[in-house]
Each structure stands twice: as C-alpha cells, then as structure tokens.
N, C-alpha and C positions, 0 to 999 in steps of 0.2 A: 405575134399579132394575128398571124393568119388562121391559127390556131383557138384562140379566144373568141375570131368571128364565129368560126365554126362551132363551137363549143356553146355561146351567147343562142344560135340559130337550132342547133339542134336540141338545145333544153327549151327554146320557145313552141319550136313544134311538138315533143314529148306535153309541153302545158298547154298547146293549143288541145290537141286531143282527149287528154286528160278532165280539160273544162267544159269540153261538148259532151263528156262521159258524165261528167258532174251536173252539168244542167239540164239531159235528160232525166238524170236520179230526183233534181231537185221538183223539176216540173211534174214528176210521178209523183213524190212523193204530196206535195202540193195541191195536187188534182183530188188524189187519193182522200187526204184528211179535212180539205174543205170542209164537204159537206157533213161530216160529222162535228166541225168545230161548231159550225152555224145554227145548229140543234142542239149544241151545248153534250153533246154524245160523251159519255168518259172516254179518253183515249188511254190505250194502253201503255204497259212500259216499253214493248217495241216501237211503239207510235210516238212515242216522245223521246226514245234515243234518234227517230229518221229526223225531228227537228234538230235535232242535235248535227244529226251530220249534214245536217242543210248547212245549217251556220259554220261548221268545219269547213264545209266545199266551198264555200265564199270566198275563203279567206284561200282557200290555194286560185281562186280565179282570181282575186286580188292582186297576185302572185303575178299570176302572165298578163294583165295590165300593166304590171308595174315594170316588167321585164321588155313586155312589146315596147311601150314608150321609150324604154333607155334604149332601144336598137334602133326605133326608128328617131330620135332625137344624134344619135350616133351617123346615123345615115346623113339627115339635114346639114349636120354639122361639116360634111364633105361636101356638099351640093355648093352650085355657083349658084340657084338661088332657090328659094321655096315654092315647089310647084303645088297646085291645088290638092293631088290625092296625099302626101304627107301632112300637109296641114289637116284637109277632113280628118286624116287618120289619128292623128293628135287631138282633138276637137271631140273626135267621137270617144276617144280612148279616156280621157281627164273626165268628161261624163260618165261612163262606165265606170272607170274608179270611183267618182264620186258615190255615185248609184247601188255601191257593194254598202256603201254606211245607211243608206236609204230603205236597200234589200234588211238590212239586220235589224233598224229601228219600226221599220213597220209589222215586220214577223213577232218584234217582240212585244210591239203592241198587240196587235193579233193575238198570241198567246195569253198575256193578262188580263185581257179583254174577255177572250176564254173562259179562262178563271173563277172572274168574277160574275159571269154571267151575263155582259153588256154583247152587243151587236159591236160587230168586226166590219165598218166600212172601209176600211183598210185592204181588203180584197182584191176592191176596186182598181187599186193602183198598183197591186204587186206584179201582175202575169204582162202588162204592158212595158214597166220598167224593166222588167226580166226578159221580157221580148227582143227590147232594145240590145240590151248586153250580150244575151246570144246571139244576135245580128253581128255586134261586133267583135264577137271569139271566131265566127267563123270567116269573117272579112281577113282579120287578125290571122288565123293560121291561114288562110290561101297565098296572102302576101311573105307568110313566113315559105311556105311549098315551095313557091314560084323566084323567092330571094329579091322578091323586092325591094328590099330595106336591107339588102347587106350592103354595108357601107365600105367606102372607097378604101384604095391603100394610104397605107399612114405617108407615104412621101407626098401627097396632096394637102398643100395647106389646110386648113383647119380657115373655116370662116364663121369667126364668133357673135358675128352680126348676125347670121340664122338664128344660132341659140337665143342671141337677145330680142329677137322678133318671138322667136317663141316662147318665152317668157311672157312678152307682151301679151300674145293670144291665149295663155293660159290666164293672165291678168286679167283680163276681158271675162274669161268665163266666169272666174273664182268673182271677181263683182258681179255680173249677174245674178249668178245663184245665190250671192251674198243679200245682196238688195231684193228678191224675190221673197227666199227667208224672214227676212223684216216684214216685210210685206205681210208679209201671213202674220205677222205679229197684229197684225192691226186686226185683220179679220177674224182671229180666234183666238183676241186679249186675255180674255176671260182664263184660257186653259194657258197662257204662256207662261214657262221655265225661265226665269234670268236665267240658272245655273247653265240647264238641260240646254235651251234652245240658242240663249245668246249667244255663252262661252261656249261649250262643247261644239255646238252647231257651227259657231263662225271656225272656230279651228280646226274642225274637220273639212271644211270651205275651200279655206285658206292650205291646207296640207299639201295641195299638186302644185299650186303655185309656189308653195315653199321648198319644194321639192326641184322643180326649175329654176327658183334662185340657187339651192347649192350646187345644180349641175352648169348654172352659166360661171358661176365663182369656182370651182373645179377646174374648167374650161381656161376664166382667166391665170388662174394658178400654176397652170400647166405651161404658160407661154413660159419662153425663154429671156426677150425683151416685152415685159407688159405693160400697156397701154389700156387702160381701164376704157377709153372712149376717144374715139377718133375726133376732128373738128366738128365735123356735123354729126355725129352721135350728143355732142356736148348739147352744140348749141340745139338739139331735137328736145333733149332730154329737159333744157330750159322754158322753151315753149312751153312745153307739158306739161311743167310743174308751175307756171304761172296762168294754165289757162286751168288745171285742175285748183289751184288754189282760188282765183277768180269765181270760178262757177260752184266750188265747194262752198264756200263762204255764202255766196245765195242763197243755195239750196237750205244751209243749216238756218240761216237769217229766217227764210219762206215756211220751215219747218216748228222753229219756236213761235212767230207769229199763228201761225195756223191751231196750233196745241197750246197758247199764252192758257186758257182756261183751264188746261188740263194737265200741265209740267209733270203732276205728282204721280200723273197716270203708266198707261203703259208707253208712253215716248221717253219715260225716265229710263227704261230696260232696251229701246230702240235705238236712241239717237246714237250712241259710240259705234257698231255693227253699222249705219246709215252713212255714218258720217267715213270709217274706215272704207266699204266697200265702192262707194261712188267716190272716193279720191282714187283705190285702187282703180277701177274701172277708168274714171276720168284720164289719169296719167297713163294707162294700158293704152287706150284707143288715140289720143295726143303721140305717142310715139310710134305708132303704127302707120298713124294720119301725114304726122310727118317726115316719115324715113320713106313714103313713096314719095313726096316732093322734092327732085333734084334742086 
C-alpha cells in the first residue's frame, strides 16, 4: 500500500512538470500562429504538425487531472471530514478536465474556420480557459511537492460518506455546465447540433460525474459488510428526490408553456439535456443541503 502511494505521488509530480513543459510549448506555439491564422497566412507543414502536438499535449494533461482527482478523492476518502481546500481542489480539477474537451473543440473550430476563410472569434476564449488550467497544474503539483493529498494509512476506516458528498459536488458542477450548454442552445439555435451539441456535449458533461459514480460504487464494493446507505443517508437521499422531482416537474410544465408556439423548434433538441441536468443538479444540491442538517 505504501508503495502505491508513493508510486500514484511520484508519477503525479513526473505529470505535474511534464504539463507545465506542455503548456509553455502550447502557449508558444499559440502565440506563435495566431496572428498568421487571422490573415488567413498558409501555414506550413511544421506549423500544422505544432497543432498536432497541441492536441497530443492535452491529452497527457488530461492525464494528471485525472490522476490528481483519484489521489486527492483517495485522500478525502480518509479524512474525518471535507475541509475547504480538497473540495476547491476537486471543483477546480472536474473544470479543468472538463476544459481539455473545450481546449480541443474550440482549436478545431479555429482551424476549419481557417480553412475556410471565416473569422476565428474563438481566440477570444482559448488563452483564458488555458489560463485557468495552468493555474491549476501548478496548484496541482505544489500540493503533489509538499504531499498534501497523500492519504492516510489503509488501517483508518474508509468514510464513504466523503465520497458520496463528492459525487454530490461533482453533480452540481456537471448540472451547471449541463444547463449553461442548453442555454446557449437558445441563443445560437440557429447553428445548433442535436448530434454534436446535445448528445456529444451532454456526455462529455456528464463524463467526471460518471467517473465519481464508479469510484463511490468501487468504494461501496470494496466494503466487507455493505451498507449502500446509512438511516439518514436514506432518508437525505428521499427528500431529494421528491424535492428534485417536485420542482422538475415545474420547471418542465413552465418550459412547454413558454415554447407551446414553438414545440417543433429548437426546445424539441433542448428539453431532454434541460430536463436531465436540473434533475441532476436538483438531487446534487437536495443531498448536500441535507447531510449538513443533523
């Protein structure tokens, strides 16, 4: 066990530094080809293999987001309770993940865009979200330096209530961003994907939250005597899903009301995504709300 921590901690720092190596190259390279793409400039074939390894380097930063999370979810899982910088660090981390599919969809827009000779407003939003992420690689390896997030010895119980709070607060994000997404359906009907923006989009959403459901069922699997949900996890979990089903039902009621003229339109590609992420969200924040009420 002691072995694995160390092992888990020293491939995190090898990827912490690795991805600061990576996001300088990105950010050069970035800087670099802007202003030729925006003048519609030919870019060479060196200059479109460094996008190449843009989108290669992502995917290893992808990598130590995904790796930070399971050390620091590993760490909460020992904790007696969830203090504030694990959770930011969770919080910030599940954005960042998220943000790598954001980093690829916009780059590739950018490039077709290119292409075809249209304007790249897309610019606009890459070096900030990219800002962000490097913020948190370097947050991410100080904490990995200093061992912040190495977690306890395995003869300390295991408390699976962390996990399933953080599940929660991943539920929270993954609706937000889910219902935000929609959102934008409304204000740029015109250009929206069922395929592209619905399906694709919600499931790449939906991916960290699904990823913390198989790590809290992992978790449960691993007990020896299992207990899916204590008395008041039950009765939390009931509240939630009758105050998320109460207030879902509104919403969707206020929603067909509002669009009765328009069913055929784009609320026909919106309402499943609307109605999935604000039940998500709803039932996140209902178990949250109620597991700090003794």
């Amino acid at each position: 066990m002691k072995k694995n921590k160390q092992h888990l901690q020293a491939m995190n720092v090898f990827l912490g530094f690795l991805s600061i190596a990576i996001f300088v190259f990105i950010f050069y390279t970035l800087y670099r080809l802007r202003p030729n793409m925006l003048i519609f400039e030919r870019l060479t074939s060196m200059e479109d293999a460094l996008l190449t390894g843009v989108g290669l380097g992502l995917l290893v930063i992808f990598g130590f987001y995904l790796f930070s999370l399971w050390q620091i979810a590993k760490h909460i899982k020992q904790a007696q309770e969830i203090k504030p910088i694990p959770l930011i660090s969770i919080i910030l981390g599940v954005l960042s993940l998220l943000f790598i599919f954001s980093d690829i969809a916009l780059l590739s827009d950018i490039h077709k865009q290119y292409r075809l000779g249209l304007s790249q407003p897309e610019w606009v939003m890459v070096f900030p979200i990219m800002g962000v992420q490097f913020f948190t690689v370097i947050l991410f390896l100080f904490f990995h330096l200093t061992s912040r997030f190495v977690y306890n010895n395995s003869d300390q119980p295991a408390r699976d209530i962390n996990i399933f709070l953080i599940l929660q607060y991943v539920g929270v994000i993954s609706g937000l961003m889910g219902l935000g997404l929609a959102g934008m359906g409304f204000i740029y009907a015109s250009g929206w994907n069922p395929t592209t923006h619905s399906l694709l989009g919600g499931i790449t959403i939906l991916s960290p939250y699904g990823l913390a459901l198989f790590y809290w069922l992992i978790t449960k699997f691993q007990e020896k005597d299992r207990q899916w949900f204590d008395e008041k996890q039950s009765q939390d979990i009931g509240k939630s899903a009758l105050l998320t089903l109460a207030v879902n039902t509104m919403l969707l009621i206020l929603l067909f009301v509002v669009n009765f003229k328009h069913l055929n339109g784009i609320i026909s590609m919106l309402w499943l995504p609307i109605y999935l992420f604000s039940a998500l969200l709803l039932f996140s924040l209902g178990n949250i709300f109620f597991s700090k009420k003794t």
